[in-house]
C-alpha positions in Angstrom: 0.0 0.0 0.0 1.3 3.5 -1.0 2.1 5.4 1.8 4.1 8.7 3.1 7.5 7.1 4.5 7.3 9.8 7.2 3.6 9.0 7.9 4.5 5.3 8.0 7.2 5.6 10.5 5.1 7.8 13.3 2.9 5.5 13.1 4.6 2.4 13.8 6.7 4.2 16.4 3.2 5.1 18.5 1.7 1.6 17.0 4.6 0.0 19.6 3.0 -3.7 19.7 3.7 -4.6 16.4 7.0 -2.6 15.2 8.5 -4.1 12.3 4.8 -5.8 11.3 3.6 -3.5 8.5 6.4 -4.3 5.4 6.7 -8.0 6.7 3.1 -8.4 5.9 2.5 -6.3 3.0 5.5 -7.6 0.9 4.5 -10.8 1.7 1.3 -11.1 0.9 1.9 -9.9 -2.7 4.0 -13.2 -2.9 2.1 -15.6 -1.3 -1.5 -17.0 -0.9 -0.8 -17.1 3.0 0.5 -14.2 5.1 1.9 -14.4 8.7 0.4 -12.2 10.7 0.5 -11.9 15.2 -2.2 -14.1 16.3 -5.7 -13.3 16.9 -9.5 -13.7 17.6 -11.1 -12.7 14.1 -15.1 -11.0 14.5 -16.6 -14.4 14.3 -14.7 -15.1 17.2 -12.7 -18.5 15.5 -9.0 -18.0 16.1 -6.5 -16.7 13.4 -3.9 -19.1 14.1 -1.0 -16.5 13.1 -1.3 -16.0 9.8 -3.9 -14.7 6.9 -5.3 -17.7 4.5 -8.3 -17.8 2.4 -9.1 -21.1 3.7 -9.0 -20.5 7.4 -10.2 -17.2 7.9 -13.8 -16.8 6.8 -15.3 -13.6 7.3 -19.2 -14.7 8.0 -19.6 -10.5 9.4 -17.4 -7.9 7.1 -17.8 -4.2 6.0 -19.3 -4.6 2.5 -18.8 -2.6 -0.3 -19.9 -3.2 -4.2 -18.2 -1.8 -6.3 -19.1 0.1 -9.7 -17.0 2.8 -11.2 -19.1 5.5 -12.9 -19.5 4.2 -16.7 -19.3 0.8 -15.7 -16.6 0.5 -18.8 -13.8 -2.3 -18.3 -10.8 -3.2 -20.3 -11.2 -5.3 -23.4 -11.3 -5.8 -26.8 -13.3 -7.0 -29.9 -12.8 -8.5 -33.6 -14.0 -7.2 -36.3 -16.0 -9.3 -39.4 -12.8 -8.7 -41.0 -10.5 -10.3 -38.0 -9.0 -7.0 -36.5 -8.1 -6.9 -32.9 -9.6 -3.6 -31.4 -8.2 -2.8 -28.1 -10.1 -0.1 -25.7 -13.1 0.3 -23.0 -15.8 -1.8 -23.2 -19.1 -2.1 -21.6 -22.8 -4.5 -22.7 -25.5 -2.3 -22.7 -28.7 -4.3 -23.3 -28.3 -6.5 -26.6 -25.0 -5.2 -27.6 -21.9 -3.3 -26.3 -20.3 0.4 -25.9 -17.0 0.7 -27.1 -14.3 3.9 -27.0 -10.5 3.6 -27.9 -9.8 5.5 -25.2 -10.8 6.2 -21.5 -12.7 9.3 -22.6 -13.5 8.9 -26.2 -16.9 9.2 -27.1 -18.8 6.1 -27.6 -19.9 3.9 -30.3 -21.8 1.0 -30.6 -20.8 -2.9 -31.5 -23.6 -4.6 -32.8 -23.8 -8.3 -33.0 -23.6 -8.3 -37.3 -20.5 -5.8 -36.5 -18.2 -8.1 -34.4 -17.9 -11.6 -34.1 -16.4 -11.4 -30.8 -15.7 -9.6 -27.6 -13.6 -10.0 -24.1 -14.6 -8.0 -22.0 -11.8 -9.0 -18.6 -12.2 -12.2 -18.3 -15.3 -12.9 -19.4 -16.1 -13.6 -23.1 -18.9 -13.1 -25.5 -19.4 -14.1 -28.7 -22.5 -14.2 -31.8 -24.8 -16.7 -32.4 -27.9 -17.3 -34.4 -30.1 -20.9 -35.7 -31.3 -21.2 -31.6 -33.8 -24.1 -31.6 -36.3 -22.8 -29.1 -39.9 -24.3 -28.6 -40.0 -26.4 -32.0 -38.9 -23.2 -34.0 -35.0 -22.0 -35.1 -34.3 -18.5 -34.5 -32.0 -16.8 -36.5 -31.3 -13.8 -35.5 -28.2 -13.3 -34.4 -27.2 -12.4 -30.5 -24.4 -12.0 -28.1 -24.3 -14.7 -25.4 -21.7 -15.3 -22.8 -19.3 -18.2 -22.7 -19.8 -20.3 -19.9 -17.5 -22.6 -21.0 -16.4 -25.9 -23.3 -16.1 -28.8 -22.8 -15.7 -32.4 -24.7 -16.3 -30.5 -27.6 -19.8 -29.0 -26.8 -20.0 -25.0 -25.7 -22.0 -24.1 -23.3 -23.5 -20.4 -23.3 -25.8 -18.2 -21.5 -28.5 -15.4 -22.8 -28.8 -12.3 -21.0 -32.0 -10.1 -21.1 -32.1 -6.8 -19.5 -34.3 -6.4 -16.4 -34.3 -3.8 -13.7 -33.8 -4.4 -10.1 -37.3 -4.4 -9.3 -38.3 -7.1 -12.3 -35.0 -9.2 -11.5 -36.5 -9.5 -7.5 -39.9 -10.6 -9.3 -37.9 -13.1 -11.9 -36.1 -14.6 -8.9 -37.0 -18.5 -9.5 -36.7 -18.1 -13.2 -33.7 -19.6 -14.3 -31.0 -18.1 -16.9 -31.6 -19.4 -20.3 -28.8 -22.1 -21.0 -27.7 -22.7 -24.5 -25.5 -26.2 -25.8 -24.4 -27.4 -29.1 -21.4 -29.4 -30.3 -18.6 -27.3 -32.3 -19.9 -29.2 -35.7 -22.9 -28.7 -34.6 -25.6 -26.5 -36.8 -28.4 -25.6 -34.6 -28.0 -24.8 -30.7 -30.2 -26.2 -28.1 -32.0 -24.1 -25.5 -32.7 -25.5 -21.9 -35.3 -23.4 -21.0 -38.2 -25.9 -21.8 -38.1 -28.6 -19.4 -40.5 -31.3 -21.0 -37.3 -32.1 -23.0 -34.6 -31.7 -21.0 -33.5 -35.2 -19.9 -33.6 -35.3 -23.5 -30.7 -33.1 -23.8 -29.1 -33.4 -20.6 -28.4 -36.9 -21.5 -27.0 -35.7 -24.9 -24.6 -33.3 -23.2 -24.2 -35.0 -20.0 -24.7 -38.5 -20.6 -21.1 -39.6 -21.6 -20.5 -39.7 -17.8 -22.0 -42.6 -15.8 -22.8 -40.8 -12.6 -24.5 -38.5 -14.4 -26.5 -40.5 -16.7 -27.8 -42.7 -13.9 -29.1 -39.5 -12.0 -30.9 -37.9 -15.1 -32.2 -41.6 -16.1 -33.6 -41.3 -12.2 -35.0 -37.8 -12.8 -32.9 -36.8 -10.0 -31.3 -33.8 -11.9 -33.3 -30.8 -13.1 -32.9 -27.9 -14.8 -32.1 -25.9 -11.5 -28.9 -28.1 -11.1 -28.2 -27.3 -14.7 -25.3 -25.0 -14.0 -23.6 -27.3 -11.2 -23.8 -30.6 -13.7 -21.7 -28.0 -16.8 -19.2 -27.2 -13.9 -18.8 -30.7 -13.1 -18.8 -32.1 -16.6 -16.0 -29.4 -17.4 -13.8 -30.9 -14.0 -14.3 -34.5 -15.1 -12.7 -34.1 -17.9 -9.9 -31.8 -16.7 -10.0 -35.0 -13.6 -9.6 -37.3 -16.3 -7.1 -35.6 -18.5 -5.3 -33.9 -15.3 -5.4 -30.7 -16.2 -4.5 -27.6 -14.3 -6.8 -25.2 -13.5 -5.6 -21.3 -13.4 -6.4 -18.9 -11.5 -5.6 -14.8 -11.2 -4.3 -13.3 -8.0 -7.5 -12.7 -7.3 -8.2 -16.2 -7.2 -10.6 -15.8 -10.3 -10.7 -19.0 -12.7 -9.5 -18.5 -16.0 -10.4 -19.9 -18.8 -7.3 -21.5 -21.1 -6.5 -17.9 -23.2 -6.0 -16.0 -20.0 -3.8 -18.7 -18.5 -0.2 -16.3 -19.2 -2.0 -14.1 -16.0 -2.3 -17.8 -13.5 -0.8 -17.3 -10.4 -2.3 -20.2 -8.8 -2.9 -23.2 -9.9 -4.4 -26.6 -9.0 -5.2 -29.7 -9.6 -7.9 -32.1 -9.2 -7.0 -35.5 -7.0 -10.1 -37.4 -6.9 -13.4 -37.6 -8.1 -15.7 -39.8 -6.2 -19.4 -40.0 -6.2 -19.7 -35.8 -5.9 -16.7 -35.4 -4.2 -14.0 -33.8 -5.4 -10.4 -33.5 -3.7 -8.7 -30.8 -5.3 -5.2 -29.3 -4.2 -3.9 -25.7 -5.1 -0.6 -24.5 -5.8 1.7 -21.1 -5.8 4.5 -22.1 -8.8 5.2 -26.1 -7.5 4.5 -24.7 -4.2 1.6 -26.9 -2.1 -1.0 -23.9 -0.3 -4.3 -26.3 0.1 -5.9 -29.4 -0.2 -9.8 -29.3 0.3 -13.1 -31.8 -0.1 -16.1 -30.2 -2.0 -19.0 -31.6 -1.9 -21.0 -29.2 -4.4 -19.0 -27.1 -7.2 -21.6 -24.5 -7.9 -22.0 -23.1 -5.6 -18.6 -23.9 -4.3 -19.4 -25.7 -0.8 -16.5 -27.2 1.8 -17.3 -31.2 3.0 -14.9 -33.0 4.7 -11.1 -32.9 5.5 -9.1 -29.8 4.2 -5.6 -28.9 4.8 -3.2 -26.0 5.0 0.6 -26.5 4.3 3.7 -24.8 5.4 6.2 -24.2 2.3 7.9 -27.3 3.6 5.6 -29.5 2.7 4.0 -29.6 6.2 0.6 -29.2 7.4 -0.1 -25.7 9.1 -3.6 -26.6 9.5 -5.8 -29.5 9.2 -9.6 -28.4 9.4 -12.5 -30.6 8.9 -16.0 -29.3 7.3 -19.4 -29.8 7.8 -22.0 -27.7 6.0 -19.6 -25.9 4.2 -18.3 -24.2 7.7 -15.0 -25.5 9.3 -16.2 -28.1 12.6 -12.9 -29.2 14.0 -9.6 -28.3 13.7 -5.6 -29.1 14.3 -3.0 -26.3 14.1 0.9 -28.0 13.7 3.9 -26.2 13.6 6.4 -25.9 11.2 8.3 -29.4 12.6 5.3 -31.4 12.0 4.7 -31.1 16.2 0.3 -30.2 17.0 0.2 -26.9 18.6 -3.8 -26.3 19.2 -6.9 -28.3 18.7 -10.4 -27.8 18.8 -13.9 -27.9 18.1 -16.4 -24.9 16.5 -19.2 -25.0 17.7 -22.2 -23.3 15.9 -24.9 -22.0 17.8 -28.9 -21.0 16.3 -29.7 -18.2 19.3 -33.6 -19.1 20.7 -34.3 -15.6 19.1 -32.2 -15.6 16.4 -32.9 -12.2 14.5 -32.7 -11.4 10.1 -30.1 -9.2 9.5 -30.9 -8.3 5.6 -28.2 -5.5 5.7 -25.8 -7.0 3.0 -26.8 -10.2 1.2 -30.5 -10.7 1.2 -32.2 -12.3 4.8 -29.4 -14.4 6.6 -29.7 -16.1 9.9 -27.5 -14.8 13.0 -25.0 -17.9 14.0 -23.3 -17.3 17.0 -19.5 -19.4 17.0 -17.5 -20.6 20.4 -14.6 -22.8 19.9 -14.1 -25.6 22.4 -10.3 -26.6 23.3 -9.3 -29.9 23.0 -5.1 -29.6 22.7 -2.7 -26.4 23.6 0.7 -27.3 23.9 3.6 -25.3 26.2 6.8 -25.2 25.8 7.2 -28.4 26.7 4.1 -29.9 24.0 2.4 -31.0 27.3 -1.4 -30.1 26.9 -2.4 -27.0 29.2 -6.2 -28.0 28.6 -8.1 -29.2 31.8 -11.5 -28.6 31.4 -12.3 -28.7 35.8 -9.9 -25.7 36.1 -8.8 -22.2 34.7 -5.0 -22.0 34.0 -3.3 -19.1 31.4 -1.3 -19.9 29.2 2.0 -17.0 28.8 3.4 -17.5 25.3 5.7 -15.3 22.9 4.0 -14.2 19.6 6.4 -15.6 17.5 6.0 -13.3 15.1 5.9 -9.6 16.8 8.0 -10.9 20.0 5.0 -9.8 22.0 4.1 -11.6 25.2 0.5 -12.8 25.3 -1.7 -13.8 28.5 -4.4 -16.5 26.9 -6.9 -17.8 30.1 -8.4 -20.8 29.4 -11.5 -22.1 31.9 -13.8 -25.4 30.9 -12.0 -25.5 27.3 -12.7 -22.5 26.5 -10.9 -19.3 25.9 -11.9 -16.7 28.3 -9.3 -13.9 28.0 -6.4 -12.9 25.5 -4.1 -9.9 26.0 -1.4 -8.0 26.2 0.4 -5.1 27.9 1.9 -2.3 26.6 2.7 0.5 28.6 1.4 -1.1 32.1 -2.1 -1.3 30.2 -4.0 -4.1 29.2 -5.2 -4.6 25.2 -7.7 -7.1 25.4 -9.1 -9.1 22.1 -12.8 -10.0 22.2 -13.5 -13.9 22.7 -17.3 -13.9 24.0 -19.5 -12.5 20.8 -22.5 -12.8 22.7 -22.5 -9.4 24.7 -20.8 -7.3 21.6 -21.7 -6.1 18.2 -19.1 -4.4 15.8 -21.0 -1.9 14.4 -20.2 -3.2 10.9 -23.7 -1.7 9.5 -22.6 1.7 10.3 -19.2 0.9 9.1 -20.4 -0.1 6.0 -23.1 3.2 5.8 -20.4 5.1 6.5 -17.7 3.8 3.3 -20.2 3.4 1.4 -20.7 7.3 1.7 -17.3 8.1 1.8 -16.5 6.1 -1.5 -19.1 7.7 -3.8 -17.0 10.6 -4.8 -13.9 8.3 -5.1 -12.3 7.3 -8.9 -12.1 3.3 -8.6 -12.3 3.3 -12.5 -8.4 2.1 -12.7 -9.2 -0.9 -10.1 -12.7 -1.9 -11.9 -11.0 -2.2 -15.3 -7.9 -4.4 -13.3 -11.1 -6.7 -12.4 -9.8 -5.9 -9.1 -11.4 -7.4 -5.8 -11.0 -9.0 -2.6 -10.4 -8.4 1.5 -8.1 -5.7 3.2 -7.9 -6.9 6.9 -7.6 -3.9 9.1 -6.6 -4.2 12.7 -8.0 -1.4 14.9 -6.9 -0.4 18.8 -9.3 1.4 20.7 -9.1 3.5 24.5 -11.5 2.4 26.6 -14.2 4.5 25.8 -14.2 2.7 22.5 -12.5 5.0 20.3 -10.4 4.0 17.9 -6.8 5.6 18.6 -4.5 3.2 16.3 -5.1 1.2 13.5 -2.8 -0.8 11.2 -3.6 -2.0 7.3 -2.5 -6.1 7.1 -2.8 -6.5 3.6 -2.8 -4.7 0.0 -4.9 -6.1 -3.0 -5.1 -2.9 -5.4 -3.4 0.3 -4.9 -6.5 2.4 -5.7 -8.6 0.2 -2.9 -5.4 0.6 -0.3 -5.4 4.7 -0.9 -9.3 4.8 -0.9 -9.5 2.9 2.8 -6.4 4.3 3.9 -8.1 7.6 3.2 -10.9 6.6 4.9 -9.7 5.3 7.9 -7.4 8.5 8.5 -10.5 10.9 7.8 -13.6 8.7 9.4 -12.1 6.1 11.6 -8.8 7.3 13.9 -10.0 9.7 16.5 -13.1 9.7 15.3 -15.2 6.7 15.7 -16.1 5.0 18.9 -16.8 1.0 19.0 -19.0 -0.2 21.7 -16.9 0.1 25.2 -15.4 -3.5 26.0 -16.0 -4.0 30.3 -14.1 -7.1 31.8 -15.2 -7.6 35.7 -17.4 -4.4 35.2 -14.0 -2.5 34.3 -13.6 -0.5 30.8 -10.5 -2.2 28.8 -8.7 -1.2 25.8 -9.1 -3.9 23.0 -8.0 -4.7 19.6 -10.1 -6.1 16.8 -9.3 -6.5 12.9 -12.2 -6.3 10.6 -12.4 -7.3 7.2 -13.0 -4.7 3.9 -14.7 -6.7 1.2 -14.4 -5.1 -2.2 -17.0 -7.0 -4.5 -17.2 -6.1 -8.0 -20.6 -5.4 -9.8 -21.4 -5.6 -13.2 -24.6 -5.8 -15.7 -23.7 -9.7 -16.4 -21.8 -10.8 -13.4 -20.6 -10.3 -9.6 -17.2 -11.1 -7.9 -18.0 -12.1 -4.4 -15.1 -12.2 -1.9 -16.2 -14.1 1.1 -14.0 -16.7 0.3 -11.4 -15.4 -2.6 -10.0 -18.4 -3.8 -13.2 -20.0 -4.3 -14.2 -20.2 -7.5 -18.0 -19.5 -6.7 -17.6 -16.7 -9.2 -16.4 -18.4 -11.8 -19.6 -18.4 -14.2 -22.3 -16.6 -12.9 -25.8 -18.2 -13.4 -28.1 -15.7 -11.5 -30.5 -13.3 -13.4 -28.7 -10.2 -14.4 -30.0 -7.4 -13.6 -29.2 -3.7 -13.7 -27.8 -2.9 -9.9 -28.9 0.9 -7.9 -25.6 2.7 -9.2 -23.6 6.0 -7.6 -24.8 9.7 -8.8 -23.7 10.4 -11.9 -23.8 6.7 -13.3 -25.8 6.3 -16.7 -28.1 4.4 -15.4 
């Protein structure tokens, strides 16, 4: 993250607890898929086990923010009827695109008898006509998006333009789904349903699981866009083919594979399960069981290495949330184990303030293994001990107090006071609807236009230190993704946040306490024909996005 040197150096002078933190972290994680960080008790109160990873740290509760510069105009390119490569700004606007050569060129339009093709990021669109749709061919010719191909069919997707209010009422009507072989003639629409067994054993039929389960009627057209995902690993399973990701952990398809920085691989392919282990260069990050591919959903063992070779982390899932867990360090030795344990309150409330209606959880973790110095287990669930241990990685002495397996307090002392992190959610809310209100606002007169067109997106962690009224007095960014995001939240931390806003008062024993927390920043991109969602980055939920487009409530001075 760009920063004044002088700036930078005042503050980690006052920021005393973790001198030497800031460039460890944010060279590192430009580098690497896993970043060590001191550690700490994350919002959903599951322990970060001293370091940042995709896999381990799932922020349920973040400050959301979608993103959508002002013209909605992203980097790409087109071909002409002729062949030509034309390079520039492009946008889809209804049935066909806006195009300028430059960033502010005036507009023109590229029609679907104009250009044969268009990439738009990392998402591709192409023209098509002879549709065979309710015993009749249409041939008028369209753009559709690539979802993808594979075994020689393509598989694309319509669009049609709705507004916010008509994509609300169109909710259980599914995308229209078009498939045809490459020597093919006519393409076949999904969208009628009294034939699609019909079809889905055409497309889908070459693999047994499959065919047995559409033979059954036990696939419909709803699980249309997780059997095309599927088909498309089988064969990459069978043929053992890498898949690529960005360093945004998006997928990409085989032409954008020159901008991978990830990779993986899939291991195993057994009756919907899918093993499949990701790598930095030949460098091992995660292994992890899936039991559904769209969306992308965690079951079963998953594991974490160490650039060694060894496991950091082994965590086992159930219902797509991690259940138990076993923390090793770098000589192989276990460290911690426990147990999360989810919790439905008797009056659980809706909180509708970011994705739709979503059920409160509340999270405690139940200790099963902490080692000392000596790797004899300090756990004894009839009495309270505290464990004193040496961050490893900021040479900070920590106090952890642990009473019927559970972790009752977690601090440390600087300056003869105590900086407590939070470890019982039930009593504290984070104000992360107000934080959100409040970036929201503060981003609307912001240019994110360089960021959009780099398809851009992801989590900034940042960690906050509050006096004990509440107020935050110190803060420290973990983690870069973009440097227009970094500059925007570093701008709106220094003008909003420091000195300024006050988190609800933390009492221990009826006694204010200072604390520290670190909130995540999501950064989700939104576009006409697709999202990038960021809960969990290297996910590839994103991937191909089958929900109904529609056109999303924009920032003044927006065109729509």
């Amino acid at each position: 993250m760009t920063m004044n040197i002088t700036n930078l150096r005042n503050r980690l002078t006052s920021f005393t607890t973790y001198c030497c933190f800031t460039f460890l972290v944010l060279m590192s994680f430009q580098v690497s898929a896993q970043v060590e960080t001191p550690e700490f008790i994350n919002i959903n109160f599951i322990p970060n086990n001293g370091y940042f990873s995709p896999l381990s740290l799932l922020p349920d509760d973040a400050v959301q923010l979608p993103l959508m510069n002002q013209d909605q105009y992203e980097i790409g390119y087109y071909y002409t009827n002729e062949g030509e490569r034309v390079d520039g700004y492009i946008k889809m606007d209804k049935n066909h695109f806006k195009f300028k050569k430059l960033k502010y060129d005036f507009t023109d339009k590229i029609k679907p008898d104009e250009a044969r093709k268009v990439v738009i990021g990392l998402d591709s669109f192409f023209v098509i006509t002879n549709i065979y749709e309710k015993d009749e061919v249409v041939r008028k010719e369209q753009y559709v998006k690539l979802i993808l191909e594979d075994n020689g069919y393509l598989f694309a997707q319509k669009y049609e333009q709705e507004t916010p209010a008509g994509s609300q009422s169109n909710n259980n009507k599914s995308p229209e789904i078009l498939a045809k072989h490459r020597s093919g003639k006519y393409w076949d629409s999904f969208e009628e349903t009294d034939n699609f067994k019909e079809l889905a054993l055409k497309y889908f039929g070459h693999i047994s699981l499959f065919e047995d389960r559409i033979n059954d009627s036990l696939i419909t057209i709803r699980d249309l866009p997780s059997i095309i995902k599927q088909s498309a690993y089988y064969s990459k399973y069978q043929s053992n083919t890498p898949i690529y990701f960005n360093e945004y952990w998006d997928e990409l398809r085989k032409e954008h594979k020159n901008q991978a920085k990830y990779t993986a691989l899939i291991d195993d392919f057994t009756d919907s399960s899918w093993v499949i282990t990701y790598y930095q260069n030949s460098t091992k990050l995660y292994q992890a069981t899936y039991s559904s591919l769209v969306p992308l959903e965690n079951e079963g063992p998953a594991t974490i290495y160490y650039p060694n070779g060894n496991s950091r982390q082994e965590i086992i899932f159930k219902n797509n949330k991690p259940d138990e867990v076993k923390v090793y360090l770098e000589d192989g030795s276990l460290k911690k184990h426990y147990k999360i344990i989810q919790e439905v309150p008797l009056n659980p409330y809706l909180d509708g303030a970011t994705t739709g209606y979503a059920l409160k959880v509340n999270y405690s973790v139940k200790y099963i293994y902490v080692g000392d110095s000596t790797k004899s287990n300090i756990i004894d669930s009839n009495q309270s001990v505290t464990h004193i241990k040496i961050d490893p990685f900021n040479q900070q002495t920590y106090y952890a107090q642990y009473e019927d397996s559970t972790l009752k307090s977690y601090y440390h002392i600087v300056d003869g006071k105590e900086i407590h992190q939070i470890t019982d959610q039930s009593e504290y809310d984070y104000k992360l609807k107000k934080l959100s209100r409040k970036f929201k606002d503060f981003i609307v007169f912001e240019n994110i236009d360089s960021a959009y067109a780099d398809n851009a997106h992801g989590i900034i962690y940042v960690q906050f230190i509050t006096d004990e009224k509440g107020r935050v007095t110190e803060e420290q960014v973990l983690n870069s993704i973009h440097p227009v995001y970094d500059s925007l939240l570093q701008a709106f931390i220094d003008k909003k946040i420091t000195n300024k806003f006050k988190f609800k008062r933390l009492k221990i024993e009826g006694e204010k306490k200072k604390f520290e927390v670190v909130i995540p920043f999501v950064f989700n991109l939104v576009r006409y024909y697709s999202t990038r969602y960021n809960y969990q980055p290297w996910y590839m939920r994103d991937v191909y996005d089958f929900s109904s487009p529609y056109m999303p409530p924009t920032f003044p001075g927006s065109n729509y």
